[in-house]
N, CA and C atoms of all chains as a GROMACS GRO file, in nm:
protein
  582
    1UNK      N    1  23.857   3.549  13.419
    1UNK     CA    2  23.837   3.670  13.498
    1UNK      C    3  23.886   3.647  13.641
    2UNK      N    4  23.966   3.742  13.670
    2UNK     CA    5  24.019   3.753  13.804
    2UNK      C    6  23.994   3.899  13.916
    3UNK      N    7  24.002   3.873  14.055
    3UNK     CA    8  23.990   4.045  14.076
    3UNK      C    9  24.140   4.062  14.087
    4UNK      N   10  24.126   4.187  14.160
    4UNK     CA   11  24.288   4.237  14.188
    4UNK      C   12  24.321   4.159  14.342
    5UNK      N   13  24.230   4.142  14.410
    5UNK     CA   14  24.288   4.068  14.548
    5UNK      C   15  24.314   3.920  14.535
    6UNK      N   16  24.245   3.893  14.450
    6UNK     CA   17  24.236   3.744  14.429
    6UNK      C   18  24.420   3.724  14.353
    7UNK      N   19  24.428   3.808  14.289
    7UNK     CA   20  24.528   3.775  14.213
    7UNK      C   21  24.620   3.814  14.301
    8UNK      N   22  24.644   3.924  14.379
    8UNK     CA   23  24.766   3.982  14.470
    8UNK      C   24  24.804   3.845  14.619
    9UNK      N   25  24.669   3.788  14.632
    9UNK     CA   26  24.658   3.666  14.726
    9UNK      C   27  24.789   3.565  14.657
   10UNK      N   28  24.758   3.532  14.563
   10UNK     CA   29  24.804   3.430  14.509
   10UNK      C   30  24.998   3.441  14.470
   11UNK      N   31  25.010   3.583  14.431
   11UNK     CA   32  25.143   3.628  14.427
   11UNK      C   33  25.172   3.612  14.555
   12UNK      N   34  25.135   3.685  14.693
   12UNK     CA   35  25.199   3.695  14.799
   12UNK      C   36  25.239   3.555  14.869
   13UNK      N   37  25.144   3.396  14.862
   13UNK     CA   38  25.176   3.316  14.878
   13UNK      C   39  25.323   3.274  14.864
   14UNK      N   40  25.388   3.311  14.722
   14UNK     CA   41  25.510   3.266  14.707
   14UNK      C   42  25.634   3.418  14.697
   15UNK      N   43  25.538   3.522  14.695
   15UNK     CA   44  25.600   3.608  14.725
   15UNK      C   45  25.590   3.714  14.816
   16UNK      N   46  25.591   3.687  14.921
   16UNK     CA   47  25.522   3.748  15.047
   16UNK      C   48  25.508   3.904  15.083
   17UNK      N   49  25.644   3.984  15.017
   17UNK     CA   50  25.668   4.077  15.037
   17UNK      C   51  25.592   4.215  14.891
   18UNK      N   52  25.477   4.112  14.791
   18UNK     CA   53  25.465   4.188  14.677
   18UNK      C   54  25.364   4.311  14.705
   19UNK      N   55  25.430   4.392  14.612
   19UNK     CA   56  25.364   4.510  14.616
   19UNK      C   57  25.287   4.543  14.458
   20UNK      N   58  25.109   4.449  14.434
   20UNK     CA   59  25.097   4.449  14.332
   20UNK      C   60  25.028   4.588  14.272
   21UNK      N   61  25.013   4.591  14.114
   21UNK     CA   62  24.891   4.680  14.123
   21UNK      C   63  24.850   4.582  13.962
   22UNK      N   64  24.748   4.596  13.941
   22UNK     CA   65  24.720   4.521  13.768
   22UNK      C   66  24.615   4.612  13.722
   23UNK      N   67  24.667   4.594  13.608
   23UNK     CA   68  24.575   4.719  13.495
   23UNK      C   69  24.507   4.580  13.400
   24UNK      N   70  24.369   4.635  13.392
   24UNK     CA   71  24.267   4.537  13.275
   24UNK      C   72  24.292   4.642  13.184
   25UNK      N   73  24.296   4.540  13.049
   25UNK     CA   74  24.382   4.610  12.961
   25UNK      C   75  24.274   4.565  12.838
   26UNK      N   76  24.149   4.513  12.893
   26UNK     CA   77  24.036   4.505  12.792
   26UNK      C   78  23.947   4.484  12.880
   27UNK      N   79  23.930   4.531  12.976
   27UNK     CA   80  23.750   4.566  13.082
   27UNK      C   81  23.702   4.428  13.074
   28UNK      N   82  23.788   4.340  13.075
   28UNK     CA   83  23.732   4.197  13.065
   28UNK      C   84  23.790   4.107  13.188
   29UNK      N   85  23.933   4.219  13.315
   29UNK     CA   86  23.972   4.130  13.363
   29UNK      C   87  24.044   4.000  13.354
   30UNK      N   88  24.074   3.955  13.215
   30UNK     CA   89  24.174   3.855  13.140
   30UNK      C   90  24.236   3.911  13.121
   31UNK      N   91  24.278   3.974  13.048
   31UNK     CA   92  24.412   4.055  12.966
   31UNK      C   93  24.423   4.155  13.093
   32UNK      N   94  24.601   4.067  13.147
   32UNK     CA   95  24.597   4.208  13.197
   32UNK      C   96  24.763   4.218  13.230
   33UNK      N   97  24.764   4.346  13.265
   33UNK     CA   98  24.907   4.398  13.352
   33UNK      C   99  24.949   4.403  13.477
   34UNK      N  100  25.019   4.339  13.499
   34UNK     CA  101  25.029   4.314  13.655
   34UNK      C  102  25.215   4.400  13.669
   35UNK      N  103  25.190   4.449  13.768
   35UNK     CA  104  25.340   4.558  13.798
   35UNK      C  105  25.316   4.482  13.965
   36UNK      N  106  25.466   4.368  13.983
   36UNK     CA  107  25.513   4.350  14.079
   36UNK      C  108  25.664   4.417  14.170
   37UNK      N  109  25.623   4.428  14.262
   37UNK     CA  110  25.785   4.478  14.325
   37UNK      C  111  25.777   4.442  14.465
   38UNK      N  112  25.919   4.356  14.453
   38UNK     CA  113  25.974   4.258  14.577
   38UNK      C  114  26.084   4.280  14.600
   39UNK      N  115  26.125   4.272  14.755
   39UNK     CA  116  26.260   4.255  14.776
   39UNK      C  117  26.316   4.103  14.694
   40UNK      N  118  26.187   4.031  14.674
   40UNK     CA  119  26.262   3.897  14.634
   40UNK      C  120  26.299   3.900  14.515
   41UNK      N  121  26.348   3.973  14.406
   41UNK     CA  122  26.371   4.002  14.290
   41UNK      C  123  26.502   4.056  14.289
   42UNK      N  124  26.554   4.131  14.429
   42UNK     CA  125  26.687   4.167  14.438
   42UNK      C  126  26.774   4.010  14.372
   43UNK      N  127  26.879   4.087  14.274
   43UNK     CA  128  26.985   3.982  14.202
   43UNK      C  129  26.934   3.853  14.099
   44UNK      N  130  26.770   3.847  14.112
   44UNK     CA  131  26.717   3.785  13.995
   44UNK      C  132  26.685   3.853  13.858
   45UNK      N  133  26.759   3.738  13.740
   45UNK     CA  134  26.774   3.810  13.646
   45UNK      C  135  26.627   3.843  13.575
   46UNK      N  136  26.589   3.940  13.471
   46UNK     CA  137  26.433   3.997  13.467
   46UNK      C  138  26.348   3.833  13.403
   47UNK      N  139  26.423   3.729  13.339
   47UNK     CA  140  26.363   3.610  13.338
   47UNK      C  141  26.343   3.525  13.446
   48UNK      N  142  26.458   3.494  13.523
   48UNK     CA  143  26.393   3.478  13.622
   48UNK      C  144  26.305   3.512  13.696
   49UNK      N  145  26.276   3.691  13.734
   49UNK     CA  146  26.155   3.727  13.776
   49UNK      C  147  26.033   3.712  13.708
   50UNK      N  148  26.044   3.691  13.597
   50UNK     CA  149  25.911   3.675  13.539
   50UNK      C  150  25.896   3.526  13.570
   51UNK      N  151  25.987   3.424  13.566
   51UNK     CA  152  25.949   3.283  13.586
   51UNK      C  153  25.882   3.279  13.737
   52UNK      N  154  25.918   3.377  13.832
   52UNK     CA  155  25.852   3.373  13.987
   52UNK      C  156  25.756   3.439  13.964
   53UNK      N  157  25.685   3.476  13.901
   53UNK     CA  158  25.568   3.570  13.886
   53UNK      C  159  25.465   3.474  13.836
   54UNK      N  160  25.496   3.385  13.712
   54UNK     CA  161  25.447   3.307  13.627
   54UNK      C  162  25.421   3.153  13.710
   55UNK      N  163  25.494   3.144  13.821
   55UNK     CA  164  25.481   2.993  13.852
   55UNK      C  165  25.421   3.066  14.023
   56UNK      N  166  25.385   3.149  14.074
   56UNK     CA  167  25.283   3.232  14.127
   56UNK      C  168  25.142   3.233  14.103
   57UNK      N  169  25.106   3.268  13.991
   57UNK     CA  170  25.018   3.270  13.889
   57UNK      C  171  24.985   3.126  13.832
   58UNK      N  172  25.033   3.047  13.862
   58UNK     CA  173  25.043   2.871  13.724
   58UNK      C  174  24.853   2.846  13.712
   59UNK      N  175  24.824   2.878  13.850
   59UNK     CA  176  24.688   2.760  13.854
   59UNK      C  177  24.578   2.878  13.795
   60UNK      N  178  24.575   2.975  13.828
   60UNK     CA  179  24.474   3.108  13.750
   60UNK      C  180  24.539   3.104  13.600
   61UNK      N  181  24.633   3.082  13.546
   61UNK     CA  182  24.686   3.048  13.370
   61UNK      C  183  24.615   2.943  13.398
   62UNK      N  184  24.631   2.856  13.412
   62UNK     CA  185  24.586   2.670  13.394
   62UNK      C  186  24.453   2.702  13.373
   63UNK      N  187  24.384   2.721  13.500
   63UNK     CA  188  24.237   2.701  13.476
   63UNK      C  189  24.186   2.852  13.404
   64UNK      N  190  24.246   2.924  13.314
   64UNK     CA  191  24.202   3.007  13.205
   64UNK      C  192  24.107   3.150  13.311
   65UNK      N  193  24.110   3.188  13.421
   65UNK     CA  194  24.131   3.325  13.471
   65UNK      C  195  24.186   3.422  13.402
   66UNK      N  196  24.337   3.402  13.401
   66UNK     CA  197  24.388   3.486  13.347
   66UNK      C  198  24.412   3.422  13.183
   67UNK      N  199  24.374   3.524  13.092
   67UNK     CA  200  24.368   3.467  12.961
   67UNK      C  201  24.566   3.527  12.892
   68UNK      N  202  24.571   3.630  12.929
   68UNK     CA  203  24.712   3.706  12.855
   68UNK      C  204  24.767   3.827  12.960
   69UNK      N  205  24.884   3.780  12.976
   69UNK     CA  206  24.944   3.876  13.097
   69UNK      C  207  25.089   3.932  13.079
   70UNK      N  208  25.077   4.057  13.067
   70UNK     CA  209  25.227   4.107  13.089
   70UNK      C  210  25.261   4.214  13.186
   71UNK      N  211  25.374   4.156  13.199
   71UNK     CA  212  25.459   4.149  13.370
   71UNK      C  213  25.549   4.230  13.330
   72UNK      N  214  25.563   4.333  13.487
   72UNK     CA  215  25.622   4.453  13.503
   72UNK      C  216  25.694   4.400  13.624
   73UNK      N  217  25.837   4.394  13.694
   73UNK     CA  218  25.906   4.374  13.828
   73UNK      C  219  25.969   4.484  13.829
   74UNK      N  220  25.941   4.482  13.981
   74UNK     CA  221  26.076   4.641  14.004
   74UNK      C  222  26.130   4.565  14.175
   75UNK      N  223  26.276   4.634  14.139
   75UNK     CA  224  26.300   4.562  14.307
   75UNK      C  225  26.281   4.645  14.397
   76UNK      N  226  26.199   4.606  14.488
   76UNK     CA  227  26.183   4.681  14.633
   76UNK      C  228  26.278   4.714  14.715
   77UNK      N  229  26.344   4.816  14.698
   77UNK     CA  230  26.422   4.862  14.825
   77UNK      C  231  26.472   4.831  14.928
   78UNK      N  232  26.782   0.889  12.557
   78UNK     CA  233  26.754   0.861  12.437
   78UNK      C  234  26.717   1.000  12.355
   79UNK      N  235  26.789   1.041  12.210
   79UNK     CA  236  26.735   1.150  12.166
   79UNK      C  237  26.598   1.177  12.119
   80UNK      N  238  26.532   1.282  12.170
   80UNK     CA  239  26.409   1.313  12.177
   80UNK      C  240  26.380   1.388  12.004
   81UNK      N  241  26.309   1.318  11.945
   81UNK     CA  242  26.287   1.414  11.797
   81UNK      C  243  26.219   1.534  11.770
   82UNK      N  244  26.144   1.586  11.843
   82UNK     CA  245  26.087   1.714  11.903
   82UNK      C  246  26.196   1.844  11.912
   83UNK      N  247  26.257   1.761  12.062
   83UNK     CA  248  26.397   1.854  12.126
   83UNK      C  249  26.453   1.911  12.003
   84UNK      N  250  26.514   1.774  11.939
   84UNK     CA  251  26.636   1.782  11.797
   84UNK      C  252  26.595   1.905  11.683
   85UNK      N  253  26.459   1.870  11.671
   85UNK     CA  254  26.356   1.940  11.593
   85UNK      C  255  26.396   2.084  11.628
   86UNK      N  256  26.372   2.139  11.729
   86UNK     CA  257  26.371   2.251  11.780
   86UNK      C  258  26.536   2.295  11.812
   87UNK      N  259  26.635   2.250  11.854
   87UNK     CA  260  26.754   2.282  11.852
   87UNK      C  261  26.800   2.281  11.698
   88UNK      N  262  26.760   2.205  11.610
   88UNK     CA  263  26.834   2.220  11.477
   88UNK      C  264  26.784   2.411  11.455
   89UNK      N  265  26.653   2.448  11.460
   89UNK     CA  266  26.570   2.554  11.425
   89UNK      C  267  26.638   2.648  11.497
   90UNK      N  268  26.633   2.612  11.641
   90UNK     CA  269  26.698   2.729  11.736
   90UNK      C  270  26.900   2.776  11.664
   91UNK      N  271  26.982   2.664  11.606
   91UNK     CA  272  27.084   2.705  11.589
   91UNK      C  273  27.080   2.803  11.439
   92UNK      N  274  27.004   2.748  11.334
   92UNK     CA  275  26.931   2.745  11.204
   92UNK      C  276  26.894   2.941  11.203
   93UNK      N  277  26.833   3.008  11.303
   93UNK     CA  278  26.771   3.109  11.308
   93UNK      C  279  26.865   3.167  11.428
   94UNK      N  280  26.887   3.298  11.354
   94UNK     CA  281  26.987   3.418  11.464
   94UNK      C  282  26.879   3.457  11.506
   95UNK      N  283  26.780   3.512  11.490
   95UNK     CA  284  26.636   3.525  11.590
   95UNK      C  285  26.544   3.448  11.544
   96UNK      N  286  26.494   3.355  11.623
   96UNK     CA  287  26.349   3.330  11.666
   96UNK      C  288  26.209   3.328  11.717
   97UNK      N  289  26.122   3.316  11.657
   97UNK     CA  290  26.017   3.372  11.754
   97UNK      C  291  25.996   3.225  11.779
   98UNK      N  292  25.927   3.138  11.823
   98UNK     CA  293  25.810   3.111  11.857
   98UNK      C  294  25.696   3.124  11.884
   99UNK      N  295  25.591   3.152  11.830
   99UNK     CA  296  25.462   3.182  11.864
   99UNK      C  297  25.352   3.144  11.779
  100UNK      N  298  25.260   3.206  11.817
  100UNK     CA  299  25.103   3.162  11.742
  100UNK      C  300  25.025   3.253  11.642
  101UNK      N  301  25.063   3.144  11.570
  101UNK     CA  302  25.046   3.206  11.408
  101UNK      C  303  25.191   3.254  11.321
  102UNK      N  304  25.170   3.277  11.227
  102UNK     CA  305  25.299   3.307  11.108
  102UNK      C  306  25.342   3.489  11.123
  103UNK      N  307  25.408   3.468  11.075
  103UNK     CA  308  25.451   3.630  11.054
  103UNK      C  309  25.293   3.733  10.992
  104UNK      N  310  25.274   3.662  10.840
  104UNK     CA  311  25.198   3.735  10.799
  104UNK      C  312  25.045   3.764  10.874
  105UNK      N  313  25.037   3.613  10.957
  105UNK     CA  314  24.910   3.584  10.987
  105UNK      C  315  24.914   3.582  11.132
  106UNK      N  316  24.965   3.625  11.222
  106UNK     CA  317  24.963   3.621  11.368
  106UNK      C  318  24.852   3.616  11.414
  107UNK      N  319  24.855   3.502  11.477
  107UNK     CA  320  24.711   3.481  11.556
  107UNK      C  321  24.693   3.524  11.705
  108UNK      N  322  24.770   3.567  11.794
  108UNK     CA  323  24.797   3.592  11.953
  108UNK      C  324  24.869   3.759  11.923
  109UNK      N  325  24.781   3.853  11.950
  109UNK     CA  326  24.836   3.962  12.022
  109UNK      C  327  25.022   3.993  12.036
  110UNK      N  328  25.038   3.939  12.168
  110UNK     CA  329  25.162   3.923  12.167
  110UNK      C  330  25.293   3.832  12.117
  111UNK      N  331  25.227   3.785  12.019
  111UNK     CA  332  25.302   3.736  11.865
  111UNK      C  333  25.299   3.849  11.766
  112UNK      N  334  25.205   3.911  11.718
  112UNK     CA  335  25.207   4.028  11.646
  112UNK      C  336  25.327   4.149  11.726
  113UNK      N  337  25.269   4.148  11.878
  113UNK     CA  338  25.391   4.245  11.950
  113UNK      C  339  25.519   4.222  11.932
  114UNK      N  340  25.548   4.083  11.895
  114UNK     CA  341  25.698   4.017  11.891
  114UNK      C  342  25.717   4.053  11.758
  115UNK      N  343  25.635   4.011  11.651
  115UNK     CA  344  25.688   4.056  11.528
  115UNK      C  345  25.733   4.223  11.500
  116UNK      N  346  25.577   4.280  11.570
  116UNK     CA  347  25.623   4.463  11.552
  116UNK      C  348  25.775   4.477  11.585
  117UNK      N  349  25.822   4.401  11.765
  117UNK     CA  350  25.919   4.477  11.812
  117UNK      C  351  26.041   4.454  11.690
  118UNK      N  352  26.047   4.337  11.634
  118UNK     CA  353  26.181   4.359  11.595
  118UNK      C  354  26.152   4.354  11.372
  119UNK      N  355  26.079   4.393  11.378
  119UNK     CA  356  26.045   4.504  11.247
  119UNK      C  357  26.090   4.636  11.252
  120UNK      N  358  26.102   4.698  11.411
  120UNK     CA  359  26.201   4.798  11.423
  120UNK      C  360  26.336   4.803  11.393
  121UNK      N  361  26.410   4.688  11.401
  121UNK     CA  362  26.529   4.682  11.400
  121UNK      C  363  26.562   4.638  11.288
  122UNK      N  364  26.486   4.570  11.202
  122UNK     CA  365  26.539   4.550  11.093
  122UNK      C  366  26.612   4.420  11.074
  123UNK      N  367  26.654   4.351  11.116
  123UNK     CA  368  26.694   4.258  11.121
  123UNK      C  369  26.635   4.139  11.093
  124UNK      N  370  26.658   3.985  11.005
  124UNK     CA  371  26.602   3.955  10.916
  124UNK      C  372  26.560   3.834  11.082
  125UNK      N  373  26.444   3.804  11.109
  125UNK     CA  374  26.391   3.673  11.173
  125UNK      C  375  26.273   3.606  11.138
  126UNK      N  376  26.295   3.511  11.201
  126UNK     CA  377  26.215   3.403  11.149
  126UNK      C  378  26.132   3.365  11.246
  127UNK      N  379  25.965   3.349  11.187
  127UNK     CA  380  25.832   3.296  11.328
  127UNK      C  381  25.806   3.185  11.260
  128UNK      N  382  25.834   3.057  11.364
  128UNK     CA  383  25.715   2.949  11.391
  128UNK      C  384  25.644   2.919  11.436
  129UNK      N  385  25.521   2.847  11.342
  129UNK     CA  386  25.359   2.863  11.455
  129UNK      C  387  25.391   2.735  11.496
  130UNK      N  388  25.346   2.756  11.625
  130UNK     CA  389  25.364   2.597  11.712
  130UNK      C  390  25.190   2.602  11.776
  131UNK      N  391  25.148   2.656  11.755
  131UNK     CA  392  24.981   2.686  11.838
  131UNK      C  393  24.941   2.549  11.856
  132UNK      N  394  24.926   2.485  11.718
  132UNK     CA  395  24.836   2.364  11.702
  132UNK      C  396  24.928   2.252  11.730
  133UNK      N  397  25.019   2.264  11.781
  133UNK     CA  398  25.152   2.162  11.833
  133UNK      C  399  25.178   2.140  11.955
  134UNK      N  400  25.074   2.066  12.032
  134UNK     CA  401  25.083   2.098  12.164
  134UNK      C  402  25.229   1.997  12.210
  135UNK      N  403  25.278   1.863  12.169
  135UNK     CA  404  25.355   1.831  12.186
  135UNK      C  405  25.514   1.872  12.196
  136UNK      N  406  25.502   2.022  12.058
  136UNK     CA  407  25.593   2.085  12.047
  136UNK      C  408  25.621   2.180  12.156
  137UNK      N  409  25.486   2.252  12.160
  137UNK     CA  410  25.519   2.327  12.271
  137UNK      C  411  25.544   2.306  12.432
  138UNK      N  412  25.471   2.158  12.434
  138UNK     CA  413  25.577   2.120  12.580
  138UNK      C  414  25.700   2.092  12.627
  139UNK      N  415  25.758   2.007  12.485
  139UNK     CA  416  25.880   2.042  12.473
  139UNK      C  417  25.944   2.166  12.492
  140UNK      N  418  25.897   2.286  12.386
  140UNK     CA  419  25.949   2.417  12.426
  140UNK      C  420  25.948   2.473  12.565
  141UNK      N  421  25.837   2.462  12.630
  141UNK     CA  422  25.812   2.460  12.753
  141UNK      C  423  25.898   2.447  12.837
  142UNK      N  424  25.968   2.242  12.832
  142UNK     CA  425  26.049   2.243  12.909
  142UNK      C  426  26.158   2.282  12.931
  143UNK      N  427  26.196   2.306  12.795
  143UNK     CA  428  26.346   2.323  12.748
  143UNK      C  429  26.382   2.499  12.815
  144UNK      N  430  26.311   2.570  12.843
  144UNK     CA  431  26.320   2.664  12.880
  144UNK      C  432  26.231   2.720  13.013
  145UNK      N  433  26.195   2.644  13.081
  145UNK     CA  434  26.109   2.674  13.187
  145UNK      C  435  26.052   2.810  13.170
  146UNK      N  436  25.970   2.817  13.062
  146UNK     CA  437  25.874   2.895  13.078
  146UNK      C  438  25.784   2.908  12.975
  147UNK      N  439  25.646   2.931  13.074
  147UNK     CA  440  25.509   2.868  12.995
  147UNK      C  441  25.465   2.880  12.890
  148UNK      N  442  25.502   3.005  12.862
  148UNK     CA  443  25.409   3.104  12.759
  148UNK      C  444  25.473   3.097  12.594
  149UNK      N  445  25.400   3.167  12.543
  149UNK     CA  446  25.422   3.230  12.408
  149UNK      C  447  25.464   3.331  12.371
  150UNK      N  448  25.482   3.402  12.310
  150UNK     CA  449  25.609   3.365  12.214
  150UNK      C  450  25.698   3.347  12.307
  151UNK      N  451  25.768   3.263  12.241
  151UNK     CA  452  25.965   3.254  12.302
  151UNK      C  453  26.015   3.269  12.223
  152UNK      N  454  26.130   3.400  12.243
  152UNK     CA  455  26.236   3.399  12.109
  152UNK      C  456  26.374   3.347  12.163
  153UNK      N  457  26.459   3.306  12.087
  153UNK     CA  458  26.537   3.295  12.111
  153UNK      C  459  26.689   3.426  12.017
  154UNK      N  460  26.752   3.417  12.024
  154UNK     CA  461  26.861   3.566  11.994
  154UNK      C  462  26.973   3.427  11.991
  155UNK      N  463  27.102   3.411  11.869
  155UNK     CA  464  27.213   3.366  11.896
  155UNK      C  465  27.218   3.200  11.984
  156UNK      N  466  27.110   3.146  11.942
  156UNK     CA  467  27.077   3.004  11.985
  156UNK      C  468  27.030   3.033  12.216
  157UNK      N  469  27.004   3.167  12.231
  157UNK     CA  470  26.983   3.181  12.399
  157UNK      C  471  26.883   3.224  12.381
  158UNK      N  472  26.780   3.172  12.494
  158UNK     CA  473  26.656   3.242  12.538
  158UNK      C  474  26.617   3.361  12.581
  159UNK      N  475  26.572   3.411  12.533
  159UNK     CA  476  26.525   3.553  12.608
  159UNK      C  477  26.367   3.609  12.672
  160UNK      N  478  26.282   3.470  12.645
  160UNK     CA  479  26.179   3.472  12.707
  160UNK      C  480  26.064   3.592  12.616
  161UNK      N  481  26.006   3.690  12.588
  161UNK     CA  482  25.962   3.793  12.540
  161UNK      C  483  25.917   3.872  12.576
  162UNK      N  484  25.844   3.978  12.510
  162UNK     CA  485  25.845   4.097  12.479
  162UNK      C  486  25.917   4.189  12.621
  163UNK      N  487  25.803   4.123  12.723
  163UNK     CA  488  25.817   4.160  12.851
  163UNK      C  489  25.991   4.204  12.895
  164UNK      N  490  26.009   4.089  12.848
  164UNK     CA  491  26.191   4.064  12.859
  164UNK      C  492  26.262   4.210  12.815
  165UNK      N  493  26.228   4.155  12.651
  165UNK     CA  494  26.295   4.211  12.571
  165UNK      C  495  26.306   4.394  12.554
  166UNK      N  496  26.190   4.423  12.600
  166UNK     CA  497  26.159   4.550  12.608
  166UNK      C  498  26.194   4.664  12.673
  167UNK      N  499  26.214   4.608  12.788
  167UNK     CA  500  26.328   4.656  12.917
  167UNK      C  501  26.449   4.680  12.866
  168UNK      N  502  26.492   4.559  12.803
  168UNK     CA  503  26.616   4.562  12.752
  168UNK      C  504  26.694   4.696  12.638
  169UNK      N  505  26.596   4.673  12.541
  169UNK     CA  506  26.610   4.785  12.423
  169UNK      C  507  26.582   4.918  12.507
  170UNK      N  508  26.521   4.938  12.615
  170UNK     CA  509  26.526   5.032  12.669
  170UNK      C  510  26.636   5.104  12.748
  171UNK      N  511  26.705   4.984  12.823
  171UNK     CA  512  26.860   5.012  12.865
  171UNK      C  513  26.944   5.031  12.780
  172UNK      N  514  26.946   4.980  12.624
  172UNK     CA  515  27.076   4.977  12.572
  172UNK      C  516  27.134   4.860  12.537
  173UNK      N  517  27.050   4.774  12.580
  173UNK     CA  518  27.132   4.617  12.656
  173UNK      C  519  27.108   4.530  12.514
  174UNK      N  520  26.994   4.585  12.411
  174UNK     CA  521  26.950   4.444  12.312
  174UNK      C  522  27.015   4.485  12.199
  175UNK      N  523  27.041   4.612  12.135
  175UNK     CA  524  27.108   4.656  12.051
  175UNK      C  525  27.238   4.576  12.034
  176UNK      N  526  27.318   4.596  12.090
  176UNK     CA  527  27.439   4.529  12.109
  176UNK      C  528  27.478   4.392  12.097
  177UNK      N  529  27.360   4.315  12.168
  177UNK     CA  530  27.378   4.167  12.146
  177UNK      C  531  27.312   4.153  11.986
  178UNK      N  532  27.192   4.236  11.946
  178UNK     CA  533  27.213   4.213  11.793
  178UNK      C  534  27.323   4.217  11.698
  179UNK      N  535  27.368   4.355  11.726
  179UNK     CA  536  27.500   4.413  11.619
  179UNK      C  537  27.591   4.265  11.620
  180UNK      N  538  27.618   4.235  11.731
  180UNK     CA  539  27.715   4.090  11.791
  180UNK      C  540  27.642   3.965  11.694
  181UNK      N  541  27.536   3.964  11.687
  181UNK     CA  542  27.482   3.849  11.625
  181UNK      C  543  27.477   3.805  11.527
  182UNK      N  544  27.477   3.974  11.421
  182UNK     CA  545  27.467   3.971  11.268
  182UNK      C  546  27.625   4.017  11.253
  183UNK      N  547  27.702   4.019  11.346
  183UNK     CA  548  27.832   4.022  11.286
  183UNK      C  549  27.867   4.188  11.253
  184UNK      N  550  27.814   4.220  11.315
  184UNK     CA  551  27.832   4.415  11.290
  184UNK      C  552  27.756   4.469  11.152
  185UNK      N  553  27.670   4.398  11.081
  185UNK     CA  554  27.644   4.396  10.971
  185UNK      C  555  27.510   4.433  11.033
  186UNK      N  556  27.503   4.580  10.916
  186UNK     CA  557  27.389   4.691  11.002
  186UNK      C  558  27.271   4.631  10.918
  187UNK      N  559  27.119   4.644  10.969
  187UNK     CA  560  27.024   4.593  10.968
  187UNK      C  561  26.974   4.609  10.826
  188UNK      N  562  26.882   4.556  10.756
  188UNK     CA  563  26.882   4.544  10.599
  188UNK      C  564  26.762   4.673  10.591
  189UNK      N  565  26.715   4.750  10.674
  189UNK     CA  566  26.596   4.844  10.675
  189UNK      C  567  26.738   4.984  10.640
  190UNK      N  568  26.834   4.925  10.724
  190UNK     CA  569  26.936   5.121  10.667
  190UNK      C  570  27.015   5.053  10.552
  191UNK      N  571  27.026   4.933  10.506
  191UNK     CA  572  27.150   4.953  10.428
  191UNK      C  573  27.114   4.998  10.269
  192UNK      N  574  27.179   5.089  10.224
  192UNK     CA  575  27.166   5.130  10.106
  192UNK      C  576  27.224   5.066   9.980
  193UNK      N  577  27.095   5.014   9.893
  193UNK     CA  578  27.210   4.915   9.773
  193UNK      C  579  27.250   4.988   9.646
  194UNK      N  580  27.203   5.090   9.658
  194UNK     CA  581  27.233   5.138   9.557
  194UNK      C  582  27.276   5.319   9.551
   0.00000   0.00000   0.00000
């Protein structure tokens, strides 16, 4: 279980400019949807953005916070 | 020195025009988004193949590395990574995954339209 600040903290560290929002996708706060959008995604391919999203995220996966997550990027303007 | 894991998994990855990787079998999917991987490409018709690696943690670090990235399922398309659903989904939505299939199976339309008789 994670909140939404806790988790938007942890993106902005390596991605400073994110604009998160995350949907619980079972009222449990594990399972969830996270919709990022960064200028830092301009010219990264959508695996690569998910690999910056995912290694953002490593230590809330590791220590089991987040149980199952799927990732939404859009590039910021 | 060759790694028997790696070998393991590149023989499989050339072996299979799609791959899943994930947790649990086709029939028996054990992870959510292993079942999502199987649904998506039950649409298309096209014949692929899932290995459970769940209880393989050695395997899956290997997989891991070999593709820098953490998670489950990983499919692979034409021996290349495409990471999943997340990926893939976008894609079929542009236009973009169709094509690299048709390319894969050789223009040879999916076994859900072809008529044998």
């Amino acid at each position: 279980m994670i909140d939404e600040a806790t988790l938007a903290g942890l993106l902005r560290r390596s991605i400073p400019d994110a604009q998160v929002q995350v949907f619980d996708l079972t009222g449990t706060m594990d399972h969830l949807r996270v919709s990022v959008r960064s200028r830092a995604f301009a010219g990264a391919s959508l695996l690569d953005r998910h690999r910056m999203v995912e290694a953002a995220l490593r230590e809330a996966r590791a220590d089991g916070r987040i149980h199952a997550l799927e990732i939404r990027t859009e590039v910021l303007e | 020195m060759a790694d028997p894991i790696r070998e393991e998994i590149e023989r499989e990855v050339a072996a299979n025009k799609i791959l899943v990787y994930g947790k649990g079998t086709k029939d028996q999917p054990r992870c959510g988004f292993t079942l999502e991987t199987i649904e998506f490409f039950n649409r298309f018709g096209y014949p692929f193949e899932v290995i459970d690696v769940l209880e393989n943690v050695p395997k899956r670090s290997a997989l891991s590395e070999m593709t820098d990235w953490p998670t489950l399922p990983k499919v692979f398309i034409a021996g290349k990574f495409y990471g999943d659903t997340d990926i893939l989904g976008p894609m079929a939505e542009q236009g973009e995954l169709e094509p690299i299939l048709a390319d894969t199976f050789g223009g040879q339309r999916p076994a859900a339209v072809v008529k044998l008789h």
